[in-house]
C-alpha positions as CSV (number, residue, x, y, z in Angstrom):
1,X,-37.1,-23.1,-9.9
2,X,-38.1,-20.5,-7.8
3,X,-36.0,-16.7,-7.8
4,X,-36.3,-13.4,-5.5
5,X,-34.7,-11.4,-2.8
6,X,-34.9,-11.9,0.7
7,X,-35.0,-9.4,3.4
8,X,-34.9,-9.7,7.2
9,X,-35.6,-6.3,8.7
10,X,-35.8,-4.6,5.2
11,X,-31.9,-6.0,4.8
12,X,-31.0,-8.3,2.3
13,X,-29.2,-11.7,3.8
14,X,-25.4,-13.1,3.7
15,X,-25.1,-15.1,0.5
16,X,-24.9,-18.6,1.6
17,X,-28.0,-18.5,3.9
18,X,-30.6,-21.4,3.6
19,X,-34.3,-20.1,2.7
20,X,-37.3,-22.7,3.3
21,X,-40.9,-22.0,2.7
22,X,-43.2,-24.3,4.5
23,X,-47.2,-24.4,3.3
24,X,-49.4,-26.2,6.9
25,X,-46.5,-27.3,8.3
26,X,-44.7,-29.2,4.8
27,X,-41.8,-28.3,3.7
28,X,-42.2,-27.3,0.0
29,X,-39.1,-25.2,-1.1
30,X,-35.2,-25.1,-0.2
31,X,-32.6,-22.9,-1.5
32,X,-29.9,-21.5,-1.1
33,X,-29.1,-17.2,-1.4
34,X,-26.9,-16.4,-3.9
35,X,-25.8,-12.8,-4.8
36,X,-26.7,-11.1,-8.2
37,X,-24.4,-8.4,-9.0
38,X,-24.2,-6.3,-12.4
39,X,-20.8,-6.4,-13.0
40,X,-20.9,-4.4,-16.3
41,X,-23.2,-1.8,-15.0
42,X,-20.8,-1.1,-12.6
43,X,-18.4,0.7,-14.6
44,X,-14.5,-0.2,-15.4
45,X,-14.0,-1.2,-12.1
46,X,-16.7,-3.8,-11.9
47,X,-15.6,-5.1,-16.2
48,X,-11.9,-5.5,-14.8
49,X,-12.9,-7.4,-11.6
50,X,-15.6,-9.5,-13.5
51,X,-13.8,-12.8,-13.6
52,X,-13.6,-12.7,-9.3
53,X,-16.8,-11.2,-8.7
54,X,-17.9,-14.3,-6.8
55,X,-15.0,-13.6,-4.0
56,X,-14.5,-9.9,-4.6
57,X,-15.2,-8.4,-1.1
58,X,-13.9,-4.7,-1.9
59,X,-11.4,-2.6,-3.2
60,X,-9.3,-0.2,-1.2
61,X,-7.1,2.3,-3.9
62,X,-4.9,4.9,-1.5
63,X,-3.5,8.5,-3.4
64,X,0.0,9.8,-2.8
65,X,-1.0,12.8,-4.0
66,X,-4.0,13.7,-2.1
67,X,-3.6,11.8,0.9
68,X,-6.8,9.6,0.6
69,X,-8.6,6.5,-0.1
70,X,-11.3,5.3,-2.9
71,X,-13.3,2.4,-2.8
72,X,-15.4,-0.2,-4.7
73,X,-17.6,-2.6,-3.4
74,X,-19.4,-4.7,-6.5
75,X,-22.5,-5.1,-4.5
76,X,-26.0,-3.4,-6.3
77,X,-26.1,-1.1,-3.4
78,X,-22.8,0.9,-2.7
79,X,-23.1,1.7,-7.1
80,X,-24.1,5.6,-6.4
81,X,-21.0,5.6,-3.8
82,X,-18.2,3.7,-5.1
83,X,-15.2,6.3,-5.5
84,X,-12.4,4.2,-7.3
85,X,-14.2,3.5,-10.9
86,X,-11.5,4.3,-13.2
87,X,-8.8,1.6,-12.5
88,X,-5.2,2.3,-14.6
89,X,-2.5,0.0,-15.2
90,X,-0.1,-0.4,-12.3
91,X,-2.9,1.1,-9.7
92,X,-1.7,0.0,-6.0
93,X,-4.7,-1.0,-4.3
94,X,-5.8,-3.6,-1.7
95,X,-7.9,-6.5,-2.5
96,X,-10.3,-8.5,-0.1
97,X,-11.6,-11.6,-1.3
98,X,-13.3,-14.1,0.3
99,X,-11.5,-17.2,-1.0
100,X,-8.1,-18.1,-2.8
101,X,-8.6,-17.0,-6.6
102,X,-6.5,-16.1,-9.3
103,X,-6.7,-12.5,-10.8
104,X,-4.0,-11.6,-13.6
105,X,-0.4,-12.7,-12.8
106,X,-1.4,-12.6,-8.8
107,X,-2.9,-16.0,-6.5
108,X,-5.6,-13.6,-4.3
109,X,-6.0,-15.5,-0.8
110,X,-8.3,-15.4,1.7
111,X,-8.3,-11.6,2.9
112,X,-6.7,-8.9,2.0
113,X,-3.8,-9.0,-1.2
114,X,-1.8,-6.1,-2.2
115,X,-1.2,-5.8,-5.8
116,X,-0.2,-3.3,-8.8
117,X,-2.4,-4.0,-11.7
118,X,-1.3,-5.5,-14.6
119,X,1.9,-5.9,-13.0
120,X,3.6,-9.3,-12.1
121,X,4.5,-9.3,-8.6
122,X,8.1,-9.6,-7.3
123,X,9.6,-13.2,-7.1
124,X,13.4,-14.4,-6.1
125,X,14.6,-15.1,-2.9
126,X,15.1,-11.8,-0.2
127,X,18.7,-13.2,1.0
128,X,19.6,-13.0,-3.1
129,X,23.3,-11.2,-3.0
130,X,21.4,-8.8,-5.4
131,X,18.5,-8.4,-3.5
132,X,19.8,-4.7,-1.7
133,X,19.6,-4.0,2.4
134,X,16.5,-1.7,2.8
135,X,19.1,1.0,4.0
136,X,20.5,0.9,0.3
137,X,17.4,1.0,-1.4
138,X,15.9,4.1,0.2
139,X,19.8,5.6,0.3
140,X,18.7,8.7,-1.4
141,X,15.6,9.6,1.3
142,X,18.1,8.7,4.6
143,X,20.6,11.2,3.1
144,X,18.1,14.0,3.1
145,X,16.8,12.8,6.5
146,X,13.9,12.2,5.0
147,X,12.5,8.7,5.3
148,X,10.6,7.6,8.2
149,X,9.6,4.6,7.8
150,X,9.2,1.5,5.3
151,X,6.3,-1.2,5.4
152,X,6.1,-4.3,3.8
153,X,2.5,-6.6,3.8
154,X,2.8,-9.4,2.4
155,X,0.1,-11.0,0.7
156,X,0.5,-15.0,2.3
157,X,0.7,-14.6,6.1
158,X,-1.3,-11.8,6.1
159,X,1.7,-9.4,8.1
160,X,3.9,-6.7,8.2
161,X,7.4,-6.3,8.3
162,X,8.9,-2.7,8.5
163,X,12.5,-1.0,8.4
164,X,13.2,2.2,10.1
165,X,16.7,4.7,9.7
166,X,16.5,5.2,13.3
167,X,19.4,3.7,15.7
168,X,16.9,2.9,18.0
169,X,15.1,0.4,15.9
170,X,18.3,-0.8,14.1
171,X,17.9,-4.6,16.1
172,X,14.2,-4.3,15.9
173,X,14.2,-3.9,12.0
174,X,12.2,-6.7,10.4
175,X,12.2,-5.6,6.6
176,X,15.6,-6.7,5.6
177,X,16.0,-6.1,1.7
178,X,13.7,-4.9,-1.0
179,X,13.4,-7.2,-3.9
180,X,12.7,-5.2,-7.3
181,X,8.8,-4.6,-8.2
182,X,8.2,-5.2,-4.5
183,X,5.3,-2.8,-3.2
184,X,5.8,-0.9,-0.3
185,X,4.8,1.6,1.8
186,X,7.3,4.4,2.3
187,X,6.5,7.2,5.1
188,X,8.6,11.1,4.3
189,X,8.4,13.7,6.1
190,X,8.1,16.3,3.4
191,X,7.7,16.1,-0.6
192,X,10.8,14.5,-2.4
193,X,11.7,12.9,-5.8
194,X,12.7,9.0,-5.9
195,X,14.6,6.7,-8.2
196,X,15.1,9.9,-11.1
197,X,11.3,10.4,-11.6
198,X,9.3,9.5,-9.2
199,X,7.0,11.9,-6.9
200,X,6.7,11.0,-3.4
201,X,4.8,13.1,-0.9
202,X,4.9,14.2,2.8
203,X,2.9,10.8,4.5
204,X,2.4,7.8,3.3
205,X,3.4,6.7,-0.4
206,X,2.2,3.2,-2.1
207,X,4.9,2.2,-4.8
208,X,6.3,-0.6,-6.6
209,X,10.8,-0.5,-6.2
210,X,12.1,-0.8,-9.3
């Protein structure tokens, strides 16, 4: 068995990559790179991600309040620079993975995934009779002329699908209804309470419609 790093131009190489060592012209070693990470000595973030560390790309976690983005990338070398290391229950944030993999209640594919953790994602059909229009949903930010815009990802074809108050876009409207514990983003123009309790904030806003 033979272990080590492997460096071209003082960089480590992909995982995957073949490495042969050849002694007067024999070959006498093949193997394949693999990547070593330490998980556990990468804070909550890494213990909570532990069981997809083999596809785990990066994590993207975006504030309402503050306007900005944290990270976390389990690889050895971004562990002085990672921003998002304390992960909480129903946290937004954007997974990339490199394969299809299961993660709590959620089937990651290929890509990015947007999920809340902890939190089973939202399931029924869109056209449901109970399923309400997008316009009905957001009711409360439209009356106050305050709601911009609404985007939807979703998490299989890898696309968007948006609704916007304005006439102008009333046939070009893609985002038809919002299903309860669906995530979305929701664009206001200035500061405003939703559903009772629930602090929105002039720009974008990541939240699960309940």
């Amino acid at each position: 068995m033979f272990s080590g790093s492997v460096t071209i131009d003082g960089r480590g190489v992909p995982k995957g990559t073949t490495v042969t060592a050849w002694i007067s012209g024999k070959l006498v070693a093949e193997s394949e790179v693999i990547l070593r990470r330490s998980s556990s000595r990468l804070g909550a973030t890494g213990s909570l991600f532990s069981p997809v560390d083999d596809y785990l790309n990066v994590i993207w976690s975006w504030s309402n309040k503050s306007q900005n983005w944290e990270f976390y990338s389990p690889d050895n070398e971004h562990f002085a620079i990672n921003t998002y290391t304390d992960p909480k229950s129903t946290d937004i944030i954007w997974v990339n993975v490199s394969g299809d993999v299961e993660f709590q209640s959620h089937l990651l594919t290929t890509g990015l995934n947007l999920i809340a953790l902890d939190f089973s994602p939202a399931s029924g059909n869109m056209n449901d009779e109970n399923v309400p229009t997008t316009g009905q949903a957001f009711s409360d930010l439209i009356e106050t002329e305050n709601l911009y815009r609404v985007w939807h990802f979703d998490n299989v074809e890898k696309s968007w699908r948006f609704w916007d108050p304005r006439e102008a876009f009333q046939f070009a409207n893609t985002l038809t209804g919002i299903r309860q514990f669906e995530i979305v983003h929701v664009l206001l123009n200035f500061d405003q309470s939703f559903q009772g309790t629930m602090p929105l904030f002039a720009g974008t806003n990541q939240i699960i419609f309940r």
